[in-house]
N, C-alpha and C positions, 0 to 999 in steps of 0.2 A: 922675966927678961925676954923670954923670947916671943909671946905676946905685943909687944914695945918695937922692936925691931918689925917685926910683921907688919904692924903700921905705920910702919916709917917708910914703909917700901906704897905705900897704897898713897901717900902722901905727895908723890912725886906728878909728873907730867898726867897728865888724864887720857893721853890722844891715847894709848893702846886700847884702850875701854872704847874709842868710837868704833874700832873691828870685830868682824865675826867671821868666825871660823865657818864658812860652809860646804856642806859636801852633799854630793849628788850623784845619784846609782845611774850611770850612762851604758845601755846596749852597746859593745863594740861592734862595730859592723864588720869586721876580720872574722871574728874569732865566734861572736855571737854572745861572748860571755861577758858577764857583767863586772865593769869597772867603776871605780869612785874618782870623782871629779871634787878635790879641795882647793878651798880660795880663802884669800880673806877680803873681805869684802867690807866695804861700808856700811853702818847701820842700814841708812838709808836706802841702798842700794839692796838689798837682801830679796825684797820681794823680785825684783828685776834679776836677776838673777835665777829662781827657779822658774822662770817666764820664760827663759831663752829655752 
């Protein structure tokens, strides 16, 4: 049963699948210390991103 359900769920809309989660170690210029930068971002868009 629960197998069934699980893919009932994957069966729905597709757009969450075109995002990605990405995260990126930024120097804070305050502090010195290192912070993480999360986005979700577009497939597409991903390389443009650690570009910046």
């Amino acid at each position: 049963m629960a197998k069934k359900t699980v893919a009932t769920l994957h069966e729905g809309s597709k757009d969450g699948r075109a995002y990605t989660k990405v995260i990126k170690m930024v120097k804070s210029p305050k502090t010195g210390a290192y912070v993480f930068d999360e986005h979700m971002v577009l497939n597409e868009e991903v390389q443009d991103f650690f570009k910046k």
